[in-house]
C-alpha positions in Angstrom: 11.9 16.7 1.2 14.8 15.0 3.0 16.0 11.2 2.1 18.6 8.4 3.2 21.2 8.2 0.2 22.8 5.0 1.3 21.8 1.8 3.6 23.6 4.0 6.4 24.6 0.7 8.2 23.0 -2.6 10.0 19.9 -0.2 11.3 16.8 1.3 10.2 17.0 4.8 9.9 14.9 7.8 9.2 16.3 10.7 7.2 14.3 13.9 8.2 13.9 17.9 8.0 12.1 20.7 8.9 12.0 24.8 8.7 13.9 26.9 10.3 12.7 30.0 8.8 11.7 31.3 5.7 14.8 31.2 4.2 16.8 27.9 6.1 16.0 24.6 7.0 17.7 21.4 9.1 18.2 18.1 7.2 19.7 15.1 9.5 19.5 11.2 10.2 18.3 9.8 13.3 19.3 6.4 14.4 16.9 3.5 15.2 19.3 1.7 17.6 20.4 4.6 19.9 16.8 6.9 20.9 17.0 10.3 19.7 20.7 10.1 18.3 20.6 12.6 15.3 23.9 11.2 13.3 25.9 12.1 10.2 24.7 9.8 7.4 24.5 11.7 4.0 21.4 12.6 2.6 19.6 14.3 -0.3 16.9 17.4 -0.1 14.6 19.2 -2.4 13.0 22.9 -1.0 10.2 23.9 -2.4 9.0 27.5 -1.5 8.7 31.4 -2.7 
């Protein structure tokens, strides 16, 4: 689970993650003004997994 821990500015943005492998995975922010810009906004994560 990935979320936005702050208001991360004027825009709408979406906080998101995804697997890498079994034992990594990639947490980022993508911007809502700019397509496709992944940016450096903080966020928060929980793994859950054997």
């Amino acid at each position: 689970f990935v979320t936005n821990t702050s208001a991360q500015g004027n825009q709408v943005d979406n906080a998101f993650g995804y697997p890498v492998s079994n034992s990594q995975f990639f947490a980022a922010t993508k911007s809502s003004a700019i397509a496709n810009l992944v940016n450096n906004f903080p966020v928060s994560w929980l793994a859950l997994g054997r």
